[in-house]
C-alpha positions as CSV (number, residue, x, y, z in Angstrom):
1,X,-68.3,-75.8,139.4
2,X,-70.8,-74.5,141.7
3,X,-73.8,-76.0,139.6
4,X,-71.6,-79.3,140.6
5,X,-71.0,-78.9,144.1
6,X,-75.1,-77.9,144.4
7,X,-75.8,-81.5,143.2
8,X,-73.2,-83.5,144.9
9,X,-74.5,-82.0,148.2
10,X,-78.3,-82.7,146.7
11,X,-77.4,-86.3,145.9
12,X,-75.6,-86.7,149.4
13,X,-78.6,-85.4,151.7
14,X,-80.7,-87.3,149.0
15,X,-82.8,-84.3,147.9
16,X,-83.0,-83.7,144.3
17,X,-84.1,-80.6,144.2
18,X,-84.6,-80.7,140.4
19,X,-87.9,-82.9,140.7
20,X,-89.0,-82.3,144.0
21,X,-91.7,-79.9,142.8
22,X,-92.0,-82.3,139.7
23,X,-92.8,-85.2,142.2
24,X,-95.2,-83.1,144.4
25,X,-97.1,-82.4,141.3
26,X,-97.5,-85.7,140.1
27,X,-98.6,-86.6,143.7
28,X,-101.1,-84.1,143.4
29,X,-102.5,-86.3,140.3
30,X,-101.3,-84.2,137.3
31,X,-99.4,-85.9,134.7
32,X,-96.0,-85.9,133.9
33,X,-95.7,-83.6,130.8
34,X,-97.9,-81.1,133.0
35,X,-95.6,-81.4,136.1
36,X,-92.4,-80.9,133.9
37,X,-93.6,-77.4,132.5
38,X,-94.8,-76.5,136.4
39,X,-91.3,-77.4,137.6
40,X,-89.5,-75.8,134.9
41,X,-91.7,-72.5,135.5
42,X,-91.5,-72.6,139.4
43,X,-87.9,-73.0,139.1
44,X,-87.3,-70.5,136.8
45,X,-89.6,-68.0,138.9
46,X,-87.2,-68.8,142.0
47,X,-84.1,-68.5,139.8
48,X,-85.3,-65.0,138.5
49,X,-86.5,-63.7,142.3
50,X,-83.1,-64.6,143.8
51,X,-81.0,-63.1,140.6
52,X,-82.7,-59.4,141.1
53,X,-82.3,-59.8,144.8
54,X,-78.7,-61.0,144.7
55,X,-78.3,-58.0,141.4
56,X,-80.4,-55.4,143.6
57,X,-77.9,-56.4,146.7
58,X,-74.7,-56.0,145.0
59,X,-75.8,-53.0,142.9
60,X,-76.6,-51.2,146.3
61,X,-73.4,-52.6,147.6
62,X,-71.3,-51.3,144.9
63,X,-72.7,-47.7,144.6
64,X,-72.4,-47.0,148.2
65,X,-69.0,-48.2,148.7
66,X,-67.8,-46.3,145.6
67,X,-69.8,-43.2,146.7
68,X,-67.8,-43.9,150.6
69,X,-64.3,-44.0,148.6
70,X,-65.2,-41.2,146.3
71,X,-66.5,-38.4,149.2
72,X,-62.9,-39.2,150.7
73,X,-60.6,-39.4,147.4
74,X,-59.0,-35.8,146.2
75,X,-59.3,-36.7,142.7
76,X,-62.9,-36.6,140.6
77,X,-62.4,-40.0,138.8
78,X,-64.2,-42.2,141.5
79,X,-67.2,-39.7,140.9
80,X,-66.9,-40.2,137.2
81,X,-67.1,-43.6,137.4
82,X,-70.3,-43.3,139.7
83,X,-72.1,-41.3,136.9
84,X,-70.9,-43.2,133.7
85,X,-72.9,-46.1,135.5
86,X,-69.1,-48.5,136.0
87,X,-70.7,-50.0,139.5
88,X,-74.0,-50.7,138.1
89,X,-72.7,-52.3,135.5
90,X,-70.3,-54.1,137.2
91,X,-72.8,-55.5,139.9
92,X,-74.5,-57.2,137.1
93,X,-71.7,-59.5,136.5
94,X,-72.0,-62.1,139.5
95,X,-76.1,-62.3,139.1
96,X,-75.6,-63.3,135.5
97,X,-72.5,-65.7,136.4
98,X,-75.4,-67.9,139.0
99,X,-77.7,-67.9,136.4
100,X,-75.7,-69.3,133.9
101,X,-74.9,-72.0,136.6
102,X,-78.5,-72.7,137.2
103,X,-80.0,-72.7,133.8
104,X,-79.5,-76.2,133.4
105,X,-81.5,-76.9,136.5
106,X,-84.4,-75.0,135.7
107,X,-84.4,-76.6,132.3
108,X,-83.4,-80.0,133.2
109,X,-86.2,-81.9,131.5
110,X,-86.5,-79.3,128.7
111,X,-82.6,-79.2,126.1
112,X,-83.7,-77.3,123.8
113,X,-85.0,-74.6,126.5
114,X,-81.6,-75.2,128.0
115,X,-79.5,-74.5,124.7
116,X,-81.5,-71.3,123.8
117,X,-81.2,-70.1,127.6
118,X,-77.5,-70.4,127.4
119,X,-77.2,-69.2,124.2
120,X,-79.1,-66.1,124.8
121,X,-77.0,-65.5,128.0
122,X,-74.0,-66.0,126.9
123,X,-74.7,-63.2,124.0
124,X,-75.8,-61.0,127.4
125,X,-72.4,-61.6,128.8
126,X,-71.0,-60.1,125.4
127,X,-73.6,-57.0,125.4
128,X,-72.4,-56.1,129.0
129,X,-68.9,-56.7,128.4
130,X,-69.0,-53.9,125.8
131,X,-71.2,-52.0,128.2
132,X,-68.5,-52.2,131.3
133,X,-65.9,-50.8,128.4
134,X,-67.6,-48.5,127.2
135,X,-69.0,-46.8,130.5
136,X,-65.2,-47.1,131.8
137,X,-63.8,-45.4,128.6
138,X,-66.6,-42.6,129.2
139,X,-65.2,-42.3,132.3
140,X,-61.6,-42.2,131.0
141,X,-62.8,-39.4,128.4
142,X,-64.3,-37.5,130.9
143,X,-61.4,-37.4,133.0
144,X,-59.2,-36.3,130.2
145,X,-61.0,-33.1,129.1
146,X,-60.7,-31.8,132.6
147,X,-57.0,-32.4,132.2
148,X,-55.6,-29.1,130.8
149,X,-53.1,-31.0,128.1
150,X,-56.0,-32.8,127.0
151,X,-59.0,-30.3,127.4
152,X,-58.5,-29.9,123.4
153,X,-58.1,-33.2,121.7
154,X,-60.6,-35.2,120.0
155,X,-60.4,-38.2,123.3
156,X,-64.2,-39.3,122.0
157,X,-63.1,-40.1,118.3
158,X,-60.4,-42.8,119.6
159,X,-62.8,-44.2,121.7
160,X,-65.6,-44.1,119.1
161,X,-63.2,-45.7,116.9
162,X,-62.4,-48.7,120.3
163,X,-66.1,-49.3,120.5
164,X,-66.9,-49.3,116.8
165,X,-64.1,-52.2,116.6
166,X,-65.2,-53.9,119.8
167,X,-69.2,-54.1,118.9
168,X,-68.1,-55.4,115.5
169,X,-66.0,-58.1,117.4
170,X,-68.7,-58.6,119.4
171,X,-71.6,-58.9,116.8
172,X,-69.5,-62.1,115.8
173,X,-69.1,-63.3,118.0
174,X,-72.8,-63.8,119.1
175,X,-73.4,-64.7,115.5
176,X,-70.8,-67.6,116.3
177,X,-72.4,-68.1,119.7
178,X,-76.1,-68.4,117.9
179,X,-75.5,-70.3,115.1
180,X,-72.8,-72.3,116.3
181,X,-70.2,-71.4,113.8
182,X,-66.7,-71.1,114.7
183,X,-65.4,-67.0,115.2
184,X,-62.2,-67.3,112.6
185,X,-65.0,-68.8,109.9
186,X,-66.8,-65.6,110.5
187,X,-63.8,-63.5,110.0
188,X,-63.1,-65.6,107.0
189,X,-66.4,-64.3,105.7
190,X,-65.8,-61.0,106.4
191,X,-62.6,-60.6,104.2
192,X,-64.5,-61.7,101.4
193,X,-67.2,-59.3,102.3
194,X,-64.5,-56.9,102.9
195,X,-65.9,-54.6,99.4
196,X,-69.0,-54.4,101.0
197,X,-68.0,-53.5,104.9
198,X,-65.9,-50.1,103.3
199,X,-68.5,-49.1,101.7
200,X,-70.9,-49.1,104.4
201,X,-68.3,-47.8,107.0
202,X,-67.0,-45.4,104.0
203,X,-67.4,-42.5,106.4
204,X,-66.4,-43.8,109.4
205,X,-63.2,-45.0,108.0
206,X,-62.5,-42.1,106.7
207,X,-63.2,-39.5,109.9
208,X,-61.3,-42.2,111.9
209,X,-57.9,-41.5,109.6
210,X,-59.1,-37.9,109.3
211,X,-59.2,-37.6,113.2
212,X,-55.8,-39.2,113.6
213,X,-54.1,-36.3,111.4
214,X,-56.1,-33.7,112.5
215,X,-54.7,-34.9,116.1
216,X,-51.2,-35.3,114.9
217,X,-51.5,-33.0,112.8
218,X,-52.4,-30.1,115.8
219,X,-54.8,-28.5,112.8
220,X,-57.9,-28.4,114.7
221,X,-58.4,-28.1,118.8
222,X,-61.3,-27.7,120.5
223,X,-61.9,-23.9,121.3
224,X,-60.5,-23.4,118.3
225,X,-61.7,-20.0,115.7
226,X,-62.0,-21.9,112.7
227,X,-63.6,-20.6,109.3
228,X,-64.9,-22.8,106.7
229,X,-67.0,-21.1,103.9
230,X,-67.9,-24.2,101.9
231,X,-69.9,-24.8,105.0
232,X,-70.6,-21.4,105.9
233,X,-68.9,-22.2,109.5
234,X,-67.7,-19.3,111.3
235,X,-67.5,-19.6,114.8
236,X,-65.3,-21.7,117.6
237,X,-64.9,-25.6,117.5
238,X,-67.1,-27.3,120.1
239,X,-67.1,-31.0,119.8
240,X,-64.2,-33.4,117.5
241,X,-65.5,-36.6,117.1
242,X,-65.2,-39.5,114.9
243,X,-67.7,-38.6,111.8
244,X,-67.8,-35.0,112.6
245,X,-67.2,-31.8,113.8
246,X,-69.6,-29.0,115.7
247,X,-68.8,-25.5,115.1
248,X,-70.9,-23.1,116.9
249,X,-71.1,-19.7,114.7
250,X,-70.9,-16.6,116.2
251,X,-74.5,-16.0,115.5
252,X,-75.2,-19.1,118.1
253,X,-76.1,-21.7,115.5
254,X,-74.7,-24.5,115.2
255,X,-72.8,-26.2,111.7
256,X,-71.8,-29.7,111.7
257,X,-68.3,-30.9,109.3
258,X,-67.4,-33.9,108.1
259,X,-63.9,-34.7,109.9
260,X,-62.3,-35.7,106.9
261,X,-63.6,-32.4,105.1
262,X,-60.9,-31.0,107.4
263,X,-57.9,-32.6,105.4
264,X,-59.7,-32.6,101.9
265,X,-60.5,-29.2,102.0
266,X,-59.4,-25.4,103.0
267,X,-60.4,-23.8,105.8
268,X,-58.8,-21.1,108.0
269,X,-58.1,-21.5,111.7
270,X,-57.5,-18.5,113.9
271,X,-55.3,-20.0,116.3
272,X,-52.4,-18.1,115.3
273,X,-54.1,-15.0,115.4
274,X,-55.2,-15.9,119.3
275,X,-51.8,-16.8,120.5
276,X,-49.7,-14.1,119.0
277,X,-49.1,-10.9,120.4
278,X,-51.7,-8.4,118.6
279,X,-54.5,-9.0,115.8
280,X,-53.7,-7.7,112.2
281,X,-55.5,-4.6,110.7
282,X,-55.3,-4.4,107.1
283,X,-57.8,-2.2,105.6
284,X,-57.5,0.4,102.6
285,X,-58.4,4.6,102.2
286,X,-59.4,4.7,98.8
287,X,-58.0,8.6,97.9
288,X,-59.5,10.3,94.9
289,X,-56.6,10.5,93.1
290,X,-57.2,14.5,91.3
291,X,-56.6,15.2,94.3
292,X,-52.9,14.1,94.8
293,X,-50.8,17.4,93.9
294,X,-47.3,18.6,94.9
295,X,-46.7,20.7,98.1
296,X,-45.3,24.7,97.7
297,X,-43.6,26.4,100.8
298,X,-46.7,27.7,101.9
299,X,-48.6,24.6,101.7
300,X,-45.9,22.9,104.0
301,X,-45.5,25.5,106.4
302,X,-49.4,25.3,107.2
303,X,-48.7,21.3,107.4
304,X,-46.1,22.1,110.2
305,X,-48.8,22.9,112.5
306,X,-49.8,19.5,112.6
307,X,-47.5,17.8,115.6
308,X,-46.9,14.3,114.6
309,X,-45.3,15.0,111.2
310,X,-43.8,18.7,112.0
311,X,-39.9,17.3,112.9
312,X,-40.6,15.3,109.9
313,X,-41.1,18.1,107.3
314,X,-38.6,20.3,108.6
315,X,-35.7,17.5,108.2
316,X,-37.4,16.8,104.4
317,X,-38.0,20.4,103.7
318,X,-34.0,21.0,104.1
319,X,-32.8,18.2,102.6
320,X,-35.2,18.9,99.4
321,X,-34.1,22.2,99.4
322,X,-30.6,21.3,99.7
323,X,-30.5,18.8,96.8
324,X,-32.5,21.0,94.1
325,X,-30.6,24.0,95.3
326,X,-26.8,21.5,94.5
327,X,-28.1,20.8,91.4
328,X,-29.0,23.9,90.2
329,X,-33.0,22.8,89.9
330,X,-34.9,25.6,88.4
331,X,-38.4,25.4,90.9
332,X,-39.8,28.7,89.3
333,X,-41.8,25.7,87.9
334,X,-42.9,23.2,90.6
335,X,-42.6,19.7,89.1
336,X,-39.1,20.4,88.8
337,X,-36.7,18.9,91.5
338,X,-37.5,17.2,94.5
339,X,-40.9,17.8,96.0
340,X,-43.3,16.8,98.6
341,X,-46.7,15.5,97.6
342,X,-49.7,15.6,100.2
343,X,-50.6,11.9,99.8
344,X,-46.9,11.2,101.0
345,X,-47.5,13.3,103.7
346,X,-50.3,12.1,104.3
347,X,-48.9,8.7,104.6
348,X,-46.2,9.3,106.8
349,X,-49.0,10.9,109.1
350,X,-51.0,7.9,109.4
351,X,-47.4,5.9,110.1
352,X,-46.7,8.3,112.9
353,X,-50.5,7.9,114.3
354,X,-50.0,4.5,114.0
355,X,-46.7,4.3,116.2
356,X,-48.2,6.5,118.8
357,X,-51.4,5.2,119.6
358,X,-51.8,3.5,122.5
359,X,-53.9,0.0,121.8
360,X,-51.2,-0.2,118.6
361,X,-48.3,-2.9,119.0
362,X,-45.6,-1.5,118.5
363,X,-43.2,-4.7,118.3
364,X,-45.2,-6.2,115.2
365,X,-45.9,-4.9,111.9
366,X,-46.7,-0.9,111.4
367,X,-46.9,-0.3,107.6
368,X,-48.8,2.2,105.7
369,X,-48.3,1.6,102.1
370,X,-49.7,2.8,98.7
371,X,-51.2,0.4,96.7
372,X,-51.7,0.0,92.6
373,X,-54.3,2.8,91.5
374,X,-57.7,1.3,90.9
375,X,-60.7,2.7,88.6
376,X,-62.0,3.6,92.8
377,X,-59.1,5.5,93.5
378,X,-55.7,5.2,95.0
379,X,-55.8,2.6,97.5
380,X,-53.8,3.7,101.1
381,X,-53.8,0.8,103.3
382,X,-53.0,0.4,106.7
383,X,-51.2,-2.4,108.2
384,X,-51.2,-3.1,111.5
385,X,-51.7,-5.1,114.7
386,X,-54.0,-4.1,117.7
387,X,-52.3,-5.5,121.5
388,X,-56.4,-6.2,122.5
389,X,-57.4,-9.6,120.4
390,X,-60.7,-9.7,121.5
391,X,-63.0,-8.8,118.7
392,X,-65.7,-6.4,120.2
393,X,-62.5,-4.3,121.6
394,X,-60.5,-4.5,117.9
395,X,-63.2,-3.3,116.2
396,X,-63.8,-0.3,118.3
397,X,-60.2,0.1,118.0
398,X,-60.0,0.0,113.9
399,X,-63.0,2.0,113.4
400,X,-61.6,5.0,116.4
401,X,-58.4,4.9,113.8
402,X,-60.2,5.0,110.5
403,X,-62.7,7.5,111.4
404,X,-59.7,9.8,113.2
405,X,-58.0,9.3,109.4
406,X,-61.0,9.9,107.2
407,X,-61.7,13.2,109.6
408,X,-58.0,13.8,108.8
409,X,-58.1,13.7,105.3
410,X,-59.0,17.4,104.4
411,X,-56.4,19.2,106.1
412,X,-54.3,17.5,103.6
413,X,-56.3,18.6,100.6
414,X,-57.4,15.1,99.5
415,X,-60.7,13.1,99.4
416,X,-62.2,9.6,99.7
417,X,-63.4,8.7,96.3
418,X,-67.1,7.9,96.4
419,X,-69.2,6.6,93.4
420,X,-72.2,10.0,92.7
421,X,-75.3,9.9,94.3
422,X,-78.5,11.2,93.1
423,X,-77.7,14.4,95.5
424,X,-74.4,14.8,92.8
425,X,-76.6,16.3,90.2
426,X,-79.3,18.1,91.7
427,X,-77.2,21.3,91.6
428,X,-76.9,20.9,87.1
C-alpha cells in the first residue's frame, strides 16, 4: 500500500523516481544495460542507508522508552525484557516492513533480483519472528524462577520444547517460501518421513515426555539432593531442561543426566529427608559376641552407678527376683531363671542416651535394636533421627554418639569385634 501511494504521488508530480538516475546515466552517454545496474545499485545503496537509520532510530527509541517505564515500574519484568533483547528485536520490525515495500523499486528493471530479494526477506521476517518469541519467552522464564512457586520447575524444558516446534514450523515454511511449494505439501512430506524425524529427535522426544512427568510427577525440583549411582551423581539439582539434567556433586563437579534416565531408571532423592523434622541415623556396633554373658548381683550393683539405666535395673532387678523366687527357680546355678545379660543392658543404655541427648528428636524414631549375629559379631544398631539436617552438623553429631558408645562399651564387659592385626601375635 505504501509502495502504491509512493508511485501514485510520483506519477502525479511527474517524477519517476525509479529511472531518474537511469535517465541521468544514459544522459551522461552510458548505455542502457550499464545505467540499469547503476540505478539498481544507487537505489539499493539509498534503500540500505535509510533502513539502518530508520532501524538505528527506532532501536534507540525503543530501549530508552523501555528503560524510562522500567526505572519507574515496581516489578523487574520491564528490565527483563531490556536484557533478553525484546526492544531490539522489536525495532527491527518496521525497517524490514519499508524494505519489503521498496524492493520492487530498487529492482524494477531486474525480476529475478526482485524475486530472490523478496524471497530472502520474507524467510528474515520468519527468523525474527522466532527471535521476538523466543527472547519474550526468555523473558517469561526468567520471570518465573524469581517467583517462589516456580523457582523449582523445569520453565526452560516447556519452552525448549515451544521453540523446537516453532523453528521446525518455521524451517517449512521458508522451504515453502524458497521453493515455492505449498506448507500443507511439506507437511504431507513430513508424515511420510515421520520414521525418519523420531529417530533423529529420539532424544528430544523422549526428555520432552520425560520432563512432563518429572513436572507432574513433583520427582525432581531444582535444589533438589538427588543421588544417582549409574551416573555417579551425588550432589543438588542445578538446571532441568529438555535433554538433560545438571547435578553439581558435592565435590563441585558437575554430572549431566539424561531427563528421561529419570523415569527409566532408580535414583534417590533427598527431598524427604530435607523437609521432615530430623535426619535418620542408622548405623551398627558390631559386639564381639564371647563377650555377651549373664549379669550376677554384684555385677548389677556396680552397673547401678551408672545414672541413665540405675531406675531401670532396680525395677528389673525386683521383678527378676520376684518371678524366679514364685517359681521356685534354683539360681545356685545362674542360667537358671530370669536374668540380665550386659548386652541387654547395654542396649537399653544406648536407648536412654539416645532419649536424652540434646540434638536427638525425640518425636521421631529412637530404636536400638539387636540384629542377626554375623561371622563379625553381633550387630547393635542404632536408629535414630538428629533435629540439625545439615550434613557437616549431623555428622559431628553421629560420630559425638558413637564414640561416647564405643568409650562406653567396657564398663559393660563387652568389646567391638575387630579382624587381628599383625600387633595380635607378636606376643606368641
Amino acid at each position: 500500500m505504501f509502495q502504491k501511494e509512493t508511485e501514485n504521488i510520483m506519477e502525479t508530480t511527474g517524477l519517476d523516481l525509479k529511472h531518474w538516475l537511469y535517465d541521468h546515466f544514459v544522459s551522461l552517454g552510458l548505455s542502457e544495460t550499464n545505467a540499469k545496474f547503476l540505478n539498481m545499485f544507487a537505489l539499493l545503496l539509498a534503500l540500505v542507508v535509510l533502513v539502518f537509520i530508520i532501524d538505528f532510530i527506532i532501536r534507540k527509541f525503543l530501549r530508552g522508552l523501555f528503560t524510562q517505564f522500567a526505572t519507574r515500574s515496581k516489578t523487574n519484568f520491564d528490565d527483563l525484557l531490556i536484557t533478553n533483547k525484546v526492544p531490539r528485536n522489536i525495532a527491527h520490525i518496521i525497517p524490514l516492513l519499508i524494505t519489503l515495500e521498496f524492493v520492487p523499486l530498487v529492482f524494477t528493471d531486474f525480476p529475478d533480483f526482485e524475486n530472490f530479494a523478496e524471497k530472502t526477506l520474507q524467510v528474515f521476517a520468519i527468523v525474527l519472528t522466532l527471535w521476538v518469541v523466543r527472547s519474550f519467552l526468555n523473558t517469561i522464564k526468567d520471570y518465573l524462577k524469581t517467583l517462589p512457586n516456580f523457582k523449582d520447575k523445569p520453565i526452560a524444558s516447556y519452552i525448549q520444547v515451544f521453540m523446537i516446534f516453532a523453528w521446525v514450523i518455521g524451517i517449512f515454511s521458508s522451504f515453502a517460501i524458497v521453493t515455492g511449494i505449498p506448507f500443507y505439501k511439506f507437511i504431507t512430506a513430513l508424515g511420510a518421513g515421520s520414521a525418519v524425524v523420531i529417530l533423529v529427535f529420539r532424544d528430544t522426544i523422549l526428555g520432552f515426555v520425560a520432563s512432563i512427568q518429572v513436572s507432574i510427577n513433583d520427582m525432581v525440583r531444582i535444589g533438589d539432593w538427588i543421588t544417582f549411582e549409574k551416573y555417579g551423581a551425588d550432589g543438588d539439582v542445578i538446571e532441568i531442561s529438555l535433554a538433560t539434567v545438571k547435578v553439581q556433586n558435592f565435590d563441585k563437579t558437575i554430572t549431566t543426566i539424561p531427563t528421561y534416565a529419570l523415569i527409566s531408571d532408580s535414583f534417590k532423592n533427598w527431598r524427604g529427608m530435607t523437609s521432615s523434622d530430623g535426619r535418620r541415623i542408622k548405623r551398627a556396633l558390631y559386639i564381639k559376641q564371647s563377650g555377651v554373658k549373664y549379669l550376677d548381683d554384684t555385677a548389677v550393683e556396680k552397673l547401678k552407678g551408672i545414672h541413665l539405666i540405675t531406675s531401670y535395673l532396680e525395677s528389673r532387678q525386683e521383678d527378676i527376683k520376684s518371678f524366679n523366687a514364685s517359681h521356685n527357680i534354683d539360681k545356685s546355678i545362674l542360667l537358671n531363671g530370669r536374668n540380665l545379660t550386659n548386652l541387654g543392658v547395654f542396649r537399653k543404655y544406648i536407648d536412654s542416651y539416645l532419649k536424652q541427648h540434646s540434638a536427638i528428636n525425640k518425636d521421631m524414631m529412637i530404636m536400638a535394636r539387636q540384629l542377626a549375629p554375623t561371622t563379625q559379631g553381633i550387630p547393635l544398631e542404632i536408629y535414630a533421627f538428629s533435629s540439625d539436617k545439615r550434613w557437616e552438623n549431623y555428622e559431628y553429631i553421629m560420630s559425638d554418639i558413637f564414640d561416647h558408645l564405643i568409650a562406653a562399651l567396657p564398663y559393660f564387659d563387652l568389646e567391638i569385634f575387630e579382624l587381628p592385626s599383625d600387633s595380635s601375635f607378636k606376643g606368641n
